[in-house]
C-alpha positions in Angstrom: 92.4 109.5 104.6 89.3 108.0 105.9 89.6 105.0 108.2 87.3 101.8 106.7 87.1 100.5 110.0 86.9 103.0 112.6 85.4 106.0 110.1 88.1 108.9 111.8 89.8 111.3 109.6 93.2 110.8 110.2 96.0 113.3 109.5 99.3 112.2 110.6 102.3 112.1 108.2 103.3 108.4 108.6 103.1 106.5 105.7 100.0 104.6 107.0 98.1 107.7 107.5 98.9 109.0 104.3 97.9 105.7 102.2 96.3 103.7 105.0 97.1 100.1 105.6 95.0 97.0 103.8 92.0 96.6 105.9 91.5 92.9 104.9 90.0 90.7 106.8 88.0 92.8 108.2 87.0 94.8 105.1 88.1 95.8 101.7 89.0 99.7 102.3 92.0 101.1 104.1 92.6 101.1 107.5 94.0 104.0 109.5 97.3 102.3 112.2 95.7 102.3 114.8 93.3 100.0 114.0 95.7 98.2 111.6 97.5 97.3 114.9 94.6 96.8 116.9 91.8 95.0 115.0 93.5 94.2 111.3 96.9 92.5 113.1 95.8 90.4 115.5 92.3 88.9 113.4 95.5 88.1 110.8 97.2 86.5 113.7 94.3 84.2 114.6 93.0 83.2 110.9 96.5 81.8 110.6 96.5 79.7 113.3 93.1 78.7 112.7 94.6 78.4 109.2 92.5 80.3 107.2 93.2 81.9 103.9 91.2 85.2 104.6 92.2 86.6 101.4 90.4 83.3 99.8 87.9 83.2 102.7 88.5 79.1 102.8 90.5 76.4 104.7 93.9 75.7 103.6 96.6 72.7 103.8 100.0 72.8 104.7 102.7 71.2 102.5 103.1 68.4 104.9 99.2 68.0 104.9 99.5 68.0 101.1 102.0 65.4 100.5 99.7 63.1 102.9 
């Protein structure tokens, strides 16, 4: 498996190596864990607090902001 993000060949035997982890937000392709840990992860981490839907790419509400 080819890592999307950091382009390395990678040919451990864990299950991310073997199918790669989802690369999104930071791309469409498959990531290798490394950089699922290290990029992927903590991007994640700070579109949700900024509360961002990455997988929609837009703004969302909370269900108490909703009911307001």
């Amino acid at each position: 498996m080819k890592c999307s993000i950091c382009k390395e060949e990678k040919l451990e035997k864990g299950y991310g190596e073997i199918y790669g982890h989802n690369a999104q937000p930071i791309n469409d392709g498959r990531c290798c864990t490394v950089c699922n840990m290290e990029v992927v992860v903590p991007m994640r981490i700070k579109l949700f607090q900024a509360n961002v839907d990455f997988r929609n790419k837009k703004e969302t509400k909370t269900k108490v902001e909703k009911e307001k």
